[in-house]
N, C-alpha and C positions, 0 to 999 in steps of 0.2 A: 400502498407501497410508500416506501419513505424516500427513497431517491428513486426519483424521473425521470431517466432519458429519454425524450422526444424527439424524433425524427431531426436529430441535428447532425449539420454537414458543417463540414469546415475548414478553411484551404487557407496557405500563406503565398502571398503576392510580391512579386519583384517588379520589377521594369521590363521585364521579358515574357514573363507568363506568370500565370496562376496555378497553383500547385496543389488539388483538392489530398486531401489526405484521411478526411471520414464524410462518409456516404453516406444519410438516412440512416441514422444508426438511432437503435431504441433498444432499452432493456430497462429494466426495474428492478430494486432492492430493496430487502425488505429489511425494517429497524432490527439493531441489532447482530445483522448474517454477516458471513466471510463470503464476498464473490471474489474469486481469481479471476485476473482476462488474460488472455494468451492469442496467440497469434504469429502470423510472419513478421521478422523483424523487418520497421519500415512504416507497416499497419495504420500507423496513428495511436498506438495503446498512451503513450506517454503524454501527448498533445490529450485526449480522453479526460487524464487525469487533471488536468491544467484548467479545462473547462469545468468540472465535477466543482472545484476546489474555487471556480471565481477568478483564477485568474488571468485568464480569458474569455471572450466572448465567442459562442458559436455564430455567424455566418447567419445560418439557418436552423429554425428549431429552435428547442428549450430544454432547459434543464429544472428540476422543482426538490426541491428538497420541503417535508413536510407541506406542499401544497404551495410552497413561495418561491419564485425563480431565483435563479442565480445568477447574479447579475452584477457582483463583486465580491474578493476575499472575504472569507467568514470566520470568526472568532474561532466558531467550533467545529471547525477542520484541524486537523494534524495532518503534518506531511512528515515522511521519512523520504531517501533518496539512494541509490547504489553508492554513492559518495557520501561522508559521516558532514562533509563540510565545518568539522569544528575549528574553533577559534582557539588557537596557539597558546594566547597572553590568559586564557581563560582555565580553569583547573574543570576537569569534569562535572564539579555540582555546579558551577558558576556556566559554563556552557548549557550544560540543563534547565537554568533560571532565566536564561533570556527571552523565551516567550513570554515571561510571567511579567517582565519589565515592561512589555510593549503590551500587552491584553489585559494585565493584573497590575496596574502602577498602586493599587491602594492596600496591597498586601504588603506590610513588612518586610525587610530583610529575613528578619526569624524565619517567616512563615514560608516563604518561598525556597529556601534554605531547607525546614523540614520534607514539604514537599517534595524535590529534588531527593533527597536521602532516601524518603522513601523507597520514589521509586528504583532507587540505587542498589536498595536492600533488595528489592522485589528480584532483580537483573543478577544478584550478585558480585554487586561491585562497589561493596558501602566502604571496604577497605582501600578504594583507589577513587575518594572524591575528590580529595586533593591534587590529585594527578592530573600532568599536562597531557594533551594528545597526541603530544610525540613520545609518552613514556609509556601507551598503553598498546595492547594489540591487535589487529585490522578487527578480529570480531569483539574486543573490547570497546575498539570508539565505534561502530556498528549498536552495540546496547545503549553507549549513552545517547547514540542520536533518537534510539526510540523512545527511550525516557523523555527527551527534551521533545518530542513530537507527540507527548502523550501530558506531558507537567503541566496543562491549563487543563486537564480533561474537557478533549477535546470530543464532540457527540459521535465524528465520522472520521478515521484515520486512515488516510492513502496515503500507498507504500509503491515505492516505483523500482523495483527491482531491488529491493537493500538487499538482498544478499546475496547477489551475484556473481560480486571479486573475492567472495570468501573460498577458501577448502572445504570438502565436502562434508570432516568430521565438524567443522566451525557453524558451517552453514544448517547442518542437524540440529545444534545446540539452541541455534538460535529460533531454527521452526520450537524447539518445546518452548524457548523464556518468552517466544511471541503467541503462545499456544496460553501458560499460565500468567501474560499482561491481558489478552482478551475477557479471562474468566474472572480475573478481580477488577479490572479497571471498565468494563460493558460499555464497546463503543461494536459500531458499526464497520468493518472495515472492507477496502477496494486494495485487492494486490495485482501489481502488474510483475509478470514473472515468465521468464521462458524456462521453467523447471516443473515440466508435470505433477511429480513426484511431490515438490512443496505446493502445487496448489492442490491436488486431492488430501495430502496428509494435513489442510488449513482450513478451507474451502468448504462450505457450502454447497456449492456453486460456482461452476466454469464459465466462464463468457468467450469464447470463442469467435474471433475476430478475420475475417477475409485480407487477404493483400488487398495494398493502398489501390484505392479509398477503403477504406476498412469499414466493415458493417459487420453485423452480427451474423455468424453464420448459423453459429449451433449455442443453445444457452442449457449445459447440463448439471444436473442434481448428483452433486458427487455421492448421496446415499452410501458414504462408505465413513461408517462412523469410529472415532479410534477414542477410544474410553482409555486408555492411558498415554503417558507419554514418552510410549517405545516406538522408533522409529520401524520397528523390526515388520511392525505389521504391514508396511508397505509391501513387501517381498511376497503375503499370501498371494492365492492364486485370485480373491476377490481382487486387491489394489492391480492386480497383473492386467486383470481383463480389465479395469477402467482403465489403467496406464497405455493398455493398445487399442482404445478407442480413440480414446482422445488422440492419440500420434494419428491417426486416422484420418480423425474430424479437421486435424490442420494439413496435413497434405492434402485434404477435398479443401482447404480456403485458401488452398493456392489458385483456386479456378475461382477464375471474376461466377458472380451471379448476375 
């Protein structure tokens, strides 16, 4: 497997109490796959991510990517976020380039500049590089933030809810340009999402998460393959029967284990 979660627990601390938030939680991913995690909001998915990515430490437990712990931020991680977070004074290929300044300082201007366009072209947004992020639209700086969380090509890209503030025709568009970034850019990727429907039409694999303390309740093989890129096929009676299981499998992770 290529990412190793190991029995890690892990709580945040005040002056008052300890606040456990994952319990002995373990799952594996294999190079390459889309795992979705889902769960009760609260769960710990997001804190999950934090650890995954280095930039926290578990409590208890380990994390391995390729066989080596994780033990701080990694080059070849990508993060996306529900929020685009971009920077104002910055036009969208120059927002997309700032990883490349801090992980890539021995590339060129040109080269990172190309870079960026690219993947601009890829998104459909080569005619708005120039553009500030107040002149574009929620699921326009939504794409450039996954360009800029994808411009070092990064080996493993966790995504915490990006598309969540979206409309639902926005938020469609964007399962396909994240559907045709996985197939030419081949990274690994972890979605955290409360929208069944985008994690089977993405997904691999569900990871299903218990109320806080969160642990794995159920870890399922979405087997539900979409060979193009019509959302239409969610609606058969195949995606219907996984869509009510899964609603299923998280009303059972409302009950502690």
């Amino acid at each position: 497997m290529y990412i190793n979660i190991k029995d890690i627990s892990h709580k945040y601390s005040n002056e008052d109490e300890d606040l456990l938030v994952l319990k002995d939680l373990s799952f594996s991913v294999e190079k390459d796959k889309f795992v979705s995690i889902v769960g009760p909001s609260g769960c710990g998915k997001s804190t999950l991510t934090k650890l995954i990515a280095g930039l926290s430490i578990p409590y208890k437990g380990k994390i391995l990517i390729s066989g080596t712990p994780v033990n701080s931020p990694r080059k070849s991680i990508g993060m996306a976020f529900q929020n685009p977070v971009l920077l104002e004074w910055r036009t969208a290929v120059d927002n997309i380039c700032l990883p490349l300044e801090i992980v890539s300082p021995q590339m060129t201007r040109k080269q990172k500049i190309e870079r960026a366009t690219e993947l601009l072209e890829m998104v459909g947004l080569k005619d708005f590089s120039q553009s500030r992020p107040s002149q574009l639209s929620g699921g326009m700086k939504q794409r450039v933030s996954l360009c800029r969380s994808l411009v070092h090509r990064p080996e493993i890209l966790i995504l915490d809810e990006p598309f969540g503030a979206l409309d639902a025709f926005t938020r469609e568009g964007l399962w396909r340009t994240l559907k045709d970034l996985k197939t030419s850019e081949n990274f690994t990727c972890i979605l955290i999402t409360h929208d069944l429907r985008e994690a089977i039409y993405l997904s691999d694999e569900v990871v299903i998460l218990t109320d806080r303390p969160g642990t794995v309740k159920e870890s399922v093989k979405t087997n539900f393959q979409i060979n193009s890129n019509s959302v239409d096929e969610l609606y058969s009676k195949e995606a219907t029967k996984m869509l009510a299981f899964l609603r299923k499998q998280i009303e059972l992770s409302h009950t502690k284990l």
